[in-house]
C-alpha positions as CSV (number, residue, x, y, z in Angstrom):
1,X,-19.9,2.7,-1.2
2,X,-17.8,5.5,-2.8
3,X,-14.3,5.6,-3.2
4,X,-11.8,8.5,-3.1
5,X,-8.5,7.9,-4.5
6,X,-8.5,4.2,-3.2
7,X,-10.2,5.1,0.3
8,X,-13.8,4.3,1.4
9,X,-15.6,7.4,2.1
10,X,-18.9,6.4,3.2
11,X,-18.8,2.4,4.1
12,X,-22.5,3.1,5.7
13,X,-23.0,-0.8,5.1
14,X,-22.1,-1.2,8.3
15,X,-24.2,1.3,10.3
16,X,-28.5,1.8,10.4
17,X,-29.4,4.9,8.0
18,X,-30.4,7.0,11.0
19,X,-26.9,6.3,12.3
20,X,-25.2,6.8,8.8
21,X,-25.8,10.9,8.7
22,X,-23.9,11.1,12.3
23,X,-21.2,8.8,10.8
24,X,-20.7,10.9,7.4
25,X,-20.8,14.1,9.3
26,X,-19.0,13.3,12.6
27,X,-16.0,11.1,11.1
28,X,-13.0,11.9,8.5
29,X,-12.5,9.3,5.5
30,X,-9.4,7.7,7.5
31,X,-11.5,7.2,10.9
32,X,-14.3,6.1,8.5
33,X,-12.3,3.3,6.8
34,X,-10.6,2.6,10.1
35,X,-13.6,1.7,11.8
36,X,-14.9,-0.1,8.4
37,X,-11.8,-2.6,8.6
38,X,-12.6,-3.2,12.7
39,X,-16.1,-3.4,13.2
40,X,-18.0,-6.7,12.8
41,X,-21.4,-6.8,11.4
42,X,-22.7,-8.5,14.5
43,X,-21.3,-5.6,16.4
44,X,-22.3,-2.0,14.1
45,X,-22.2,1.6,15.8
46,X,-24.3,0.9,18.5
47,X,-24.2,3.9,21.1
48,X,-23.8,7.8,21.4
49,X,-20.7,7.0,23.7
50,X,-18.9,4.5,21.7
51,X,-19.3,7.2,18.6
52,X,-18.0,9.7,20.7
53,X,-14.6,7.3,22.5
54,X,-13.6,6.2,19.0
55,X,-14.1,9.9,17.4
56,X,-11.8,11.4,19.8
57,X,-8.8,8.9,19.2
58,X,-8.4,10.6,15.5
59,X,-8.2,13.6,14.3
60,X,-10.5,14.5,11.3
61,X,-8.8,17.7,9.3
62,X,-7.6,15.6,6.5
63,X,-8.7,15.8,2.9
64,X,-9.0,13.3,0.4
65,X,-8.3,13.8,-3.5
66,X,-11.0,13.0,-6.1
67,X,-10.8,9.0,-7.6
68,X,-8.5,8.6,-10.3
69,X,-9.7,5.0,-11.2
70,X,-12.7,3.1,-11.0
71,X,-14.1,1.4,-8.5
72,X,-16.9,-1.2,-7.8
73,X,-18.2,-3.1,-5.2
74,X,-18.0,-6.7,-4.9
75,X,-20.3,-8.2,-1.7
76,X,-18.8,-6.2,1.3
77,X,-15.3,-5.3,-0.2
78,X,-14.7,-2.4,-2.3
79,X,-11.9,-2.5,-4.8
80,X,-9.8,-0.1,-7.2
81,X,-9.2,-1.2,-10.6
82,X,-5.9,0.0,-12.2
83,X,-7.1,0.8,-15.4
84,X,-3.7,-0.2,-17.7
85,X,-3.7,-3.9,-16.8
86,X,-7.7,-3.3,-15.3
87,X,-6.6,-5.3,-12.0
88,X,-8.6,-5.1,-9.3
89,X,-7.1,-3.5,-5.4
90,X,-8.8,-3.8,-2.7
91,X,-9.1,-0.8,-1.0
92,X,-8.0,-1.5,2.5
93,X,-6.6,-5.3,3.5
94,X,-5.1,-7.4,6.5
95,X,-2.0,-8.9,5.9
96,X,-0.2,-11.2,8.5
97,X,2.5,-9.8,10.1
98,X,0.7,-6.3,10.7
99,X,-0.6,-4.9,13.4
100,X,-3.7,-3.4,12.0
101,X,-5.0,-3.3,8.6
102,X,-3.7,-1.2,5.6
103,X,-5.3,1.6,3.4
104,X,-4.5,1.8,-0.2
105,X,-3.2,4.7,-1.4
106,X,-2.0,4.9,-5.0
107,X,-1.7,2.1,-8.2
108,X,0.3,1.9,-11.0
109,X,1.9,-0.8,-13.3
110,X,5.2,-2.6,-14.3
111,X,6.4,-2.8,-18.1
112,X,9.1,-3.8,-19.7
113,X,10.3,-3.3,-23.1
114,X,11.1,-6.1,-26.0
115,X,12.7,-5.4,-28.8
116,X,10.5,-1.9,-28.8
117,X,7.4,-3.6,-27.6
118,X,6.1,-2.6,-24.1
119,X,4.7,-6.0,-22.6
120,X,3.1,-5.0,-18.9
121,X,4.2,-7.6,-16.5
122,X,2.3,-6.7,-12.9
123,X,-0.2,-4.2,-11.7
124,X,1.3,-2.7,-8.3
125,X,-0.6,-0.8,-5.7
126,X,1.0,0.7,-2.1
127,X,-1.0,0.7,1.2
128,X,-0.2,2.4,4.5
129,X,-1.3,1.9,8.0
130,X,-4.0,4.1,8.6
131,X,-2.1,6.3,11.4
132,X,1.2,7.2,9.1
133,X,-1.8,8.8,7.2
134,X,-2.7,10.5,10.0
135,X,0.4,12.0,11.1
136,X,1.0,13.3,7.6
137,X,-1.0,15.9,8.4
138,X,1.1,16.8,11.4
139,X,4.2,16.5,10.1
140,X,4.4,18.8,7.5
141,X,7.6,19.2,7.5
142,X,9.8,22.6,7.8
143,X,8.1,24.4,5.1
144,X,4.7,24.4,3.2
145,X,6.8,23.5,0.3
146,X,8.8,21.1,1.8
147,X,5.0,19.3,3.1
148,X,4.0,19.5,-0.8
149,X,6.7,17.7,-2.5
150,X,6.6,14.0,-3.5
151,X,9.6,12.8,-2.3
152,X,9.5,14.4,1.2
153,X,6.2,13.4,1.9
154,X,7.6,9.6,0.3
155,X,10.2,10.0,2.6
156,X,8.0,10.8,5.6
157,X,6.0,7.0,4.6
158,X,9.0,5.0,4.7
159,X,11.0,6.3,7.8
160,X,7.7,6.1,10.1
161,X,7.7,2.9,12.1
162,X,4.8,1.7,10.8
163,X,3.7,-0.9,8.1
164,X,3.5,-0.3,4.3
165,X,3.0,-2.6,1.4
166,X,3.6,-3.3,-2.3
167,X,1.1,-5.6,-3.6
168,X,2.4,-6.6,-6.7
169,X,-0.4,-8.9,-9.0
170,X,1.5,-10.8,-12.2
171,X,-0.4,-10.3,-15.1
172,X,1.1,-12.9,-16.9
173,X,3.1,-16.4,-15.7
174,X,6.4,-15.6,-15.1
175,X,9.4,-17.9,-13.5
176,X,10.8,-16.8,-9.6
177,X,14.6,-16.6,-11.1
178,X,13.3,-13.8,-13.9
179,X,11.3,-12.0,-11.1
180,X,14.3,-12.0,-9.1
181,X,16.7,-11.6,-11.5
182,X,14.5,-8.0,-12.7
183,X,14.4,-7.1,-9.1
184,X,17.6,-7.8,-7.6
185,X,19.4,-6.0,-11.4
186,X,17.4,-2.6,-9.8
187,X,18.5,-3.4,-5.8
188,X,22.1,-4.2,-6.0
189,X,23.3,-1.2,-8.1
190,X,21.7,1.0,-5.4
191,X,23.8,-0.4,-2.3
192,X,27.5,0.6,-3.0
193,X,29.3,-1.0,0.0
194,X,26.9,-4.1,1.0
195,X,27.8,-5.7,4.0
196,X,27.8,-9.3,5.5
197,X,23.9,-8.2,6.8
198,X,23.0,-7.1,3.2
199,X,24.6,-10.2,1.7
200,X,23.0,-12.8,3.8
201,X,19.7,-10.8,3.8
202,X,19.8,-11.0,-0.3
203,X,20.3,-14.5,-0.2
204,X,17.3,-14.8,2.0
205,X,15.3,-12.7,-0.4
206,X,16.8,-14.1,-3.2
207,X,15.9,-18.1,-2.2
208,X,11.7,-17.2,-1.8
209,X,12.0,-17.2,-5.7
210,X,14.1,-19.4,-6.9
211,X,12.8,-22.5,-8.6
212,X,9.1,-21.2,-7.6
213,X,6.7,-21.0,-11.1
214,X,4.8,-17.6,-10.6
215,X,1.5,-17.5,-12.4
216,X,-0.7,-15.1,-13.8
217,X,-2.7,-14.0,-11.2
218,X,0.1,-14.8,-7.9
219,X,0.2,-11.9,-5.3
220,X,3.2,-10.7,-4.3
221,X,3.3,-8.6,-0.8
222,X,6.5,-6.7,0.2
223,X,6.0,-4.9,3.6
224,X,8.0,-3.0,5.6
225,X,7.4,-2.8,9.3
226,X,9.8,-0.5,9.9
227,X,13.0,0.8,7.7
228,X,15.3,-2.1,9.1
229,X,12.6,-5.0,8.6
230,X,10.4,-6.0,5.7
231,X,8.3,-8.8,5.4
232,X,7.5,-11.2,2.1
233,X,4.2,-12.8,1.7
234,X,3.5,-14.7,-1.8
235,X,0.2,-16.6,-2.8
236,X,-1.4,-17.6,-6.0
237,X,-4.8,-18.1,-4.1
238,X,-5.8,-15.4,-2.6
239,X,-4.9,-13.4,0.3
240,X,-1.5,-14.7,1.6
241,X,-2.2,-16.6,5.1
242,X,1.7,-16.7,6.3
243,X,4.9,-14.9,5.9
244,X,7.2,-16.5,3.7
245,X,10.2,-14.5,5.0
246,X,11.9,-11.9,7.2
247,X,14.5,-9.3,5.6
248,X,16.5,-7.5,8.2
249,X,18.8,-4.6,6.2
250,X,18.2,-1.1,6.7
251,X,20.1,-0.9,2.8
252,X,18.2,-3.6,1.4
253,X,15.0,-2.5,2.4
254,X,15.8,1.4,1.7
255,X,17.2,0.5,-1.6
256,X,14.0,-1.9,-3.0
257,X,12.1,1.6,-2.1
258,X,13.9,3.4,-3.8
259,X,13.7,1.3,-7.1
260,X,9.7,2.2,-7.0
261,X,9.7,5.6,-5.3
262,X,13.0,6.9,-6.1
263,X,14.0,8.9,-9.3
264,X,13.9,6.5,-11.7
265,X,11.3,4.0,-10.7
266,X,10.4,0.8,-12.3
267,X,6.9,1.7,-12.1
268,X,6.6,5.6,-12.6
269,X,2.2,5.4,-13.0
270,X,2.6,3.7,-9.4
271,X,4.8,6.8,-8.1
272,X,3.1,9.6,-10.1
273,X,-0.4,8.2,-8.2
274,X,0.9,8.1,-5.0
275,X,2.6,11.1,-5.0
276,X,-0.4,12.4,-6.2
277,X,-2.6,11.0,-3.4
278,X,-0.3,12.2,-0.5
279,X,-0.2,16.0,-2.3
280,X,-3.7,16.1,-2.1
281,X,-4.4,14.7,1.4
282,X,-2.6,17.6,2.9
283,X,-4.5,20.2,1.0
């Protein structure tokens, strides 16, 4: 399979070859990959009819930027490898807690600095639901500049009502109270007033880390289903199975965006690739 910027292009694995040239030219990237993370392998494009109901649902003017990273294929699941800490994304996943699953869209990487030595601590990717990607396309915004810059069409992401993610991957063990400690030092600065909500909902956040050994490896997934709710998933095997906790703060949530999408985020390779990504879609 190829990949473009972190999106399957042609997951023809899942078709016959005399149904693969209809798939490539009938179907967008997005419907592609959509119907890639649905479709069982008992249950492949099949009829005329169903390729015809399921192309109808989607549009299929969007285009998709050339791969920045490399990519591979490992069985059935295709990956992106961030190439400053060379971990492996997969390129679209299911996470509990969402609806439907989620297409990556950018990577990037977290360092920090000691005593004038960069020492990279995780390797972060963001996915999207597949229909905020969608409706980029048709919500421009007022002007074509306004639909080209980074931080509107960042803005457009996190105010649709539909579920994005940081995976975060530690390169290296780490204890929960320094994660936490790192994060909450970039949150708390950004909320000016907090209130008894943003309190509670820190101590919430705050307790999934503390006294909890992170190792090299452990995935870290912070989603939000909407601007006022965000989920946390952790796992050091794996996909994570559960959620592990709810955060319900509009201020919260807004603010730990902000810290990697804002003007001065912790990971600027993660937001300089996504923003990136998005520019490009809407050419």
């Amino acid at each position: 399979m190829a990949v473009v910027a972190g999106f399957i292009s042609t997951p023809f694995s899942i078709v016959s070859n005399s149904k693969a040239k209809f798939f490539e030219t009938n179907f967008s990237p997005v419907q592609q990959l959509y119907y890639h993370a649905h479709a069982s392998s008992s249950s492949p494009l099949s009829t005329f009819s169903t390729t015809v109901k399921f192309k109808r649902q989607f549009p299929t003017h969007i285009s998709f930027p050339k791969a920045s990273a490399s990519s591979f294929s490992s069985g059935s699941t295709e990956y992106v490898i961030e190439p400053n800490t060379d971990v492996k994304f997969q390129t679209y996943l299911s996470l509990p807690g969402c609806s439907s699953p989620l297409a990556l869209i950018g990577t990037g990487y977290r360092e920090k600095v000691f005593a004038i030595i960069g020492v990279k601590v995780y390797a972060v990717g963001l996915y999207a639901n597949l229909t905020v990607l969608e409706n980029l396309n048709a919500s421009k915004g007022p002007s074509a500049a306004d639909s080209q810059d980074s931080s509107y069409l960042l803005s457009l992401i996190y105010q649709a009502p539909l579920e994005k993610s940081l995976q975060i991957i530690l390169v290296r063990d780490i204890d929960g109270k320094t994660f936490w400690d790192a994060l909450d030092s970039a949150i708390s600065p950004r909320i000016k007033a907090p209130t008894p909500t943003d309190e509670s909902a820190l101590s919430n956040f705050r307790s999934i880390f503390q006294g909890r050994p992170l190792k090299n490896g452990t995935l870290i997934f912070l989603t939000w289903l909407e601007p006022s709710k965000m989920i946390v998933s952790i796992s050091s095997n794996g996909l994570p199975s559960r959620v592990d906790a709810t955060i319900e703060s509009i201020n919260i949530n807004s603010a730990l965006f902000d810290v990697f999408f804002g003007d001065a985020p912790v990971s600027p390779s993660l937001k300089a690739a996504v923003s990136s990504g998005l520019e490009k879609i809407l050419r």
